[in-house]
N, C-alpha and C positions, 0 to 999 in steps of 0.2 A: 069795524074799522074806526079809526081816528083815535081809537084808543091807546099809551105808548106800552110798547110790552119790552123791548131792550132799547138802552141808549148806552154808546161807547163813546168816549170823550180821550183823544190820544191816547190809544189803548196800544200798548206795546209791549212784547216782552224778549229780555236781552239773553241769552245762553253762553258759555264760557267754551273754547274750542281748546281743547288739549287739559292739561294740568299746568299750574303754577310751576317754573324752571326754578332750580336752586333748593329743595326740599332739605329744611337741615336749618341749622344755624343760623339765626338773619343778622344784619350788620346793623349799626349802627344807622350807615347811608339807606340801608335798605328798611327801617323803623322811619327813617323821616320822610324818605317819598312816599313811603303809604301813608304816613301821615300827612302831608302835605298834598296829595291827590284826595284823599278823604275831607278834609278841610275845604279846600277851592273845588272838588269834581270837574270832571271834565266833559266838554261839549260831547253831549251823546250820538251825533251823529259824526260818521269819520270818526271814530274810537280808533286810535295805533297802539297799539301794547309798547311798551315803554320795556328796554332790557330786562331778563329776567321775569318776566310776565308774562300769561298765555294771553290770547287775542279772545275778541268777543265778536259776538254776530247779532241781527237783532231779526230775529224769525218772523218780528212782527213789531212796524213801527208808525205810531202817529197812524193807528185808526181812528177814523170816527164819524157814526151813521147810528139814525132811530131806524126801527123797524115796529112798524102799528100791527096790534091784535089782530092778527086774522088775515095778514102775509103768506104768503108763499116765497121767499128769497133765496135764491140760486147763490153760488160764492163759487166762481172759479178763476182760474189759475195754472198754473205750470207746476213741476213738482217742486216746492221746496220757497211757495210763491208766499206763504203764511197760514192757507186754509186752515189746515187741522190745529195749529196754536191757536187760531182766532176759537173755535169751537173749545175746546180747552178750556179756551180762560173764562170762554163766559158760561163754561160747564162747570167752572168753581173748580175745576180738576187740578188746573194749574194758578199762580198768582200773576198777574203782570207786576213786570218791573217801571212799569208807566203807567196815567192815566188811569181810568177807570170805567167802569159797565156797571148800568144797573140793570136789573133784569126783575121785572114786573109781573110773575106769575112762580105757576110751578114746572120744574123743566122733566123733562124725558131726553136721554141722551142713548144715541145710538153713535159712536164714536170708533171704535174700533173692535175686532173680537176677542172679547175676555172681558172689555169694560164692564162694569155694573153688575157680574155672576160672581158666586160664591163657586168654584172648579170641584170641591168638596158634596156638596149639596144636590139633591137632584132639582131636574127640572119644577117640580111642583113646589118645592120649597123656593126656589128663585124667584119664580112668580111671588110668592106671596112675600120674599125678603124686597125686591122691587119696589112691589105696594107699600110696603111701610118707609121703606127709604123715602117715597115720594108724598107722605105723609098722608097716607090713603086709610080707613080703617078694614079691618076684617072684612065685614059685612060688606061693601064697595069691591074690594079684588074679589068675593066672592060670586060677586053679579057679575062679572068681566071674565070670569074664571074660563067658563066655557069656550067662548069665544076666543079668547087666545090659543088656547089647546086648537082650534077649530083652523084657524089661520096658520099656526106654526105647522102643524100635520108631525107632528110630533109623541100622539098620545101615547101612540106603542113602545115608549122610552120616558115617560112623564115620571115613571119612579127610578129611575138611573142616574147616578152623579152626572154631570155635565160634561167632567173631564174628560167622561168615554166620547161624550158626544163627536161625530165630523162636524168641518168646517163649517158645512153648509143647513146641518140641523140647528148647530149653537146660534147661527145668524137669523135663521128661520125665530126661533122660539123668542131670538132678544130682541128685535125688531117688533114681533107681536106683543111683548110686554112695553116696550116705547113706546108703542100708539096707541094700545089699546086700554093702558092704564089710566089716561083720559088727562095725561100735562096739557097744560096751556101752550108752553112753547117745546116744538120737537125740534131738539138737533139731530140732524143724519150725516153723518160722512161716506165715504166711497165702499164702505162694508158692504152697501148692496150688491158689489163686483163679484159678489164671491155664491150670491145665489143663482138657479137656471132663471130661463128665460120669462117661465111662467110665474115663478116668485115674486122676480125684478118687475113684472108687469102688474101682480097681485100690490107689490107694496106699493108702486108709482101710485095705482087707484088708490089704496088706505091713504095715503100721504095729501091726494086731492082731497078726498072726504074731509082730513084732519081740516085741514086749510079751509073747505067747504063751512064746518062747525064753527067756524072765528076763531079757532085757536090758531098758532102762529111756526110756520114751517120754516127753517134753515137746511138747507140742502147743499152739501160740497158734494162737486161730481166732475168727474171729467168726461162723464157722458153729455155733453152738450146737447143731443136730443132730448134727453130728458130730462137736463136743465129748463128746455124751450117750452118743452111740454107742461111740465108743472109749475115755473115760476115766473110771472109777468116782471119782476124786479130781479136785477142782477147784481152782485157786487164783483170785480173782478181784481185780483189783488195779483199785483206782481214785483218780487222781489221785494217782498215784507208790509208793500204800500197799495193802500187802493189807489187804482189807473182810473176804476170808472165804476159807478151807483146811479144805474136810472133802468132805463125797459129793456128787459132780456136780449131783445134783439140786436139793440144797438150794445151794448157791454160784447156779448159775443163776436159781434164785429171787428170789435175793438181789440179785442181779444186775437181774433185770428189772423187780424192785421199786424198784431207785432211778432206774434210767432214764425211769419215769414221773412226773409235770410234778407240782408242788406236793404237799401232804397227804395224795395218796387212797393208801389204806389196802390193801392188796392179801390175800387165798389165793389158792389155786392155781387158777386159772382164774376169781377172782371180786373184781371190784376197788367197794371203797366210797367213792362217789363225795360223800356228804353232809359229807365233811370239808374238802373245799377251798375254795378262797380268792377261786377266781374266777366263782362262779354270779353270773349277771348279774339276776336276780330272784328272789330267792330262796323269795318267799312267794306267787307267781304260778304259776310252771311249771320244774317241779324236775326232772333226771334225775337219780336219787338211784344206781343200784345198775347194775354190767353181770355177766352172766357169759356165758362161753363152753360150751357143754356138745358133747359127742361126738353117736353117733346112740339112746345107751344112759341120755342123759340126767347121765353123769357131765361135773363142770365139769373144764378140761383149760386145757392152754395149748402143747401140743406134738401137732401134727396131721398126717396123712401128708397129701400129693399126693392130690386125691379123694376124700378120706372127708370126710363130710357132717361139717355146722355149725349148730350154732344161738345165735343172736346174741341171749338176754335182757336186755330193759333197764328197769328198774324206774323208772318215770315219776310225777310229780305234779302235777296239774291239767290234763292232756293235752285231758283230758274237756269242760272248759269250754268251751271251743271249737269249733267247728263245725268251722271248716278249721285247728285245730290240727291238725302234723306233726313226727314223728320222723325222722331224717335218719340212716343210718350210714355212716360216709367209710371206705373204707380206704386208705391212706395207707404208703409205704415207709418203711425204717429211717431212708431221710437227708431224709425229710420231705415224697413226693412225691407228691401226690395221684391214687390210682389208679383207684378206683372210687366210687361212693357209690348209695345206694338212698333213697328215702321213702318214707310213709305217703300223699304225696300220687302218686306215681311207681304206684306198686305197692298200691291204696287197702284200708285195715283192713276188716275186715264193717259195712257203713252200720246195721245195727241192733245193735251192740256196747254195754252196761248202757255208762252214763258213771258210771266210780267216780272217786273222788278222787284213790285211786290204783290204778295197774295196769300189769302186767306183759306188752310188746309181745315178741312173739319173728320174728325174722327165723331164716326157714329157708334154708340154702340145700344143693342137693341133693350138691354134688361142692364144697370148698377149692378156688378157681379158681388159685390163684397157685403160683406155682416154688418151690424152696426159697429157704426165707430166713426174715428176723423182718420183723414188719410190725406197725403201729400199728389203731387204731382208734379214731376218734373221731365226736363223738355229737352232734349239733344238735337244738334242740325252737323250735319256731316256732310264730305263729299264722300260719299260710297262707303267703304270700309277702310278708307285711306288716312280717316283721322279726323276727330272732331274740331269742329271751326266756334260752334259757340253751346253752351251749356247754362241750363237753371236749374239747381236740386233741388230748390219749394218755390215752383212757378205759382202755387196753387193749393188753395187747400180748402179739401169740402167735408162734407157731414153725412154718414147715411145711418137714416132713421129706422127703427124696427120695424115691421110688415109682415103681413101673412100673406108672404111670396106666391106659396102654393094652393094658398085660398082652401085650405083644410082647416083655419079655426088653429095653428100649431105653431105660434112664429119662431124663426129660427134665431137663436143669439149669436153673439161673437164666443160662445162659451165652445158654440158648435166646430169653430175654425176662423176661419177669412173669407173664404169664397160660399157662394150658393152655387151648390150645384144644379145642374140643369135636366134632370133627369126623371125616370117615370117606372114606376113597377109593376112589374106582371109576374103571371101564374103560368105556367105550364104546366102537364103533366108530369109525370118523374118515373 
């Protein structure tokens, strides 16, 4: 550590949306405003396309952060927030149109699949075209040789083009040549998505080990778990801009605090719901408060596989009602509705005090769902007569990978959504 292995200094880069209008003949008028915009340029931030000209975006603007020898750095973000342009540029892959990166070693880049293989070439020659890319000699990929065949589990295809290869063998064998080629700084992007559970866990460990050696890890994920896991430093970029650069924990935060819908107010596993904008009655039937707590009663937002949950929701005027109901959705990251319970589903104690206000808590015994983020949102009804107020991301948590079933086997999101609860046996037949 303390050693600098990248530094970015407004590092930006700008993309063109559409094609230039008018293709053909240019005017006179249309020779001096581009000469006359080339001359004076214009303020890069707020770029308007000016008649007859396509607009521009800037995928990635005004970065700038060191990262020391022997990092582990998470980068995340939303889609479309700058990640994989930031990797890019400082993958030499792309140029920025701003600023600049220096980058102090030799890089390994795992960016997307296809990068860095020859589709022509088998697996054994890739390995060794790799090694020389990364200015490796013979003898060096030759000591390493084994061991990457050994990681990618790929040998029984080692002499076949790559093109035949599946998704998930090309990722396998190009990940193993990333780390195991022995760069000083790894990039990785979200390519790991694409292997099973036991891979994504295999590489997580090589990726510690990398980081363990003092070389220097860059990790884009939108696996937040395993941002937390592997990287004490976070950068999180949104909307082309870093928001936030310090301890994983708090970036994450930070993070999950803006992906939630209008003014609510968030801690750490406990979101205030009285400041938003869209209660639909506000002086009838309020849900005012949620939080999340463990089985210890501590509020949380980061849950394993199976470990119990309890769902507090701080409510107002509930009481009024006879067949007023509380509703909890939960709901995936890209907005997809997964389960939901009520008060009428699953009925409260019929002689419960009616307070003004009161605080409903759903139990529930095991986190049914795979890893991933996941939403939560909150409906309060009288009966089935009509909703009085509504939140569609009251809430938003994290569940971490586990060996649910305690066989040594963890389940991924590759597997579905839910864990099932279930057990097998033999019979005769």
């Amino acid at each position: 550590m303390g050693e600098l292995a990248i530094r970015a200094e407004g590092l930006g880069k700008r993309y063109r949306l559409g094609e230039r209008a008018g293709v053909g003949v240019a005017t006179l008028r249309d020779a001096l405003t581009g000469g006359m915009s080339r001359l004076f340029g214009r303020a890069r931030r707020g770029f308007a396309a000016l008649p007859g000209e396509s607009a521009w975006i800037w995928a990635l603007d005004d970065a700038s952060f060191e990262v020391q020898h022997g990092e582990a750095v998470g980068i995340i973000g939303g889609n479309g927030a700058g990640k994989s342009t930031l990797l890019k540029l400082l993958a030499r892959i792309t140029e920025p149109t701003a600023g600049r990166a220096e980058i102090h070693g030799r890089v390994g880049s795992l960016l997307e699949v296809g990068t860095g293989f020859h589709l022509e070439l088998t697996g054994r020659e890739n390995i060794y075209l790799n090694g020389a890319i990364l200015g490796m000699k013979r003898a060096e990929i030759q000591r390493k040789f084994d061991e990457i065949v050994a990681f990618s589990e790929v040998d029984r295809f080692l002499d076949t083009p790559v093109k035949h290869y599946s998704s998930g063998m090309y990722v396998r064998l190009a990940f193993a040549v990333a780390a195991h080629l022995e760069p000083e700084i790894l990039l990785v992007d979200e390519v790991l998505a694409v292997g099973d559970a036991a891979f994504q866990k295999k590489c997580l460990g090589k990726m510690d080990d990398v980081a363990r050696e003092g070389r220097t890890v860059l990790f884009v994920s939108h696996n937040l778990a395993a941002v937390a896991k592997l990287c004490g430093r976070t950068i999180w970029l949104d909307q082309a801009h870093v928001r936030a650069d310090g301890s994983t924990k708090k970036a994450i935060a930070s993070y999950l605090d803006k992906a939630a819908l209008g003014a609510v107010s968030a801690t750490l596993g406990e979101w205030d719901l009285t400041c938003r904008e869209n209660q639909y009655s506000p002086h009838e039937l309020v849900i005012r408060r949620i939080r999340l707590l463990d089985r210890l009663g501590a509020a949380k937002r980061v849950f394993q596989m199976g470990e119990p949950m309890v769902v507090e929701v701080d409510v107002e005027g509930l009481g009024h009602y006879r067949d007023g109901m509380l509703g909890v959705i939960f709901k995936s990251q890209e907005d997809q509705w997964l389960a939901g319970i009520n008060t009428g589903m699953r009925p409260l104690p019929a002689e419960r005090p009616r307070r003004e206000r009161e605080t409903l808590c759903l139990r529930l015994p095991r986190v049914p769902f795979t890893p991933g983020t996941y939403w939560i949102a909150l409906s309060a009804s009288r009966g089935h007569s009509g909703r009085v107020d509504f939140v569609d991301r009251a809430a938003q948590f994290v569940v971490e990978l586990a060996d649910v079933y305690g066989s040594g086997y963890a389940v991924s999101a590759s597997y579905g959504v839910f864990v099932l609860d279930g057990e097998w046996d033999v019979k005769a037949s």
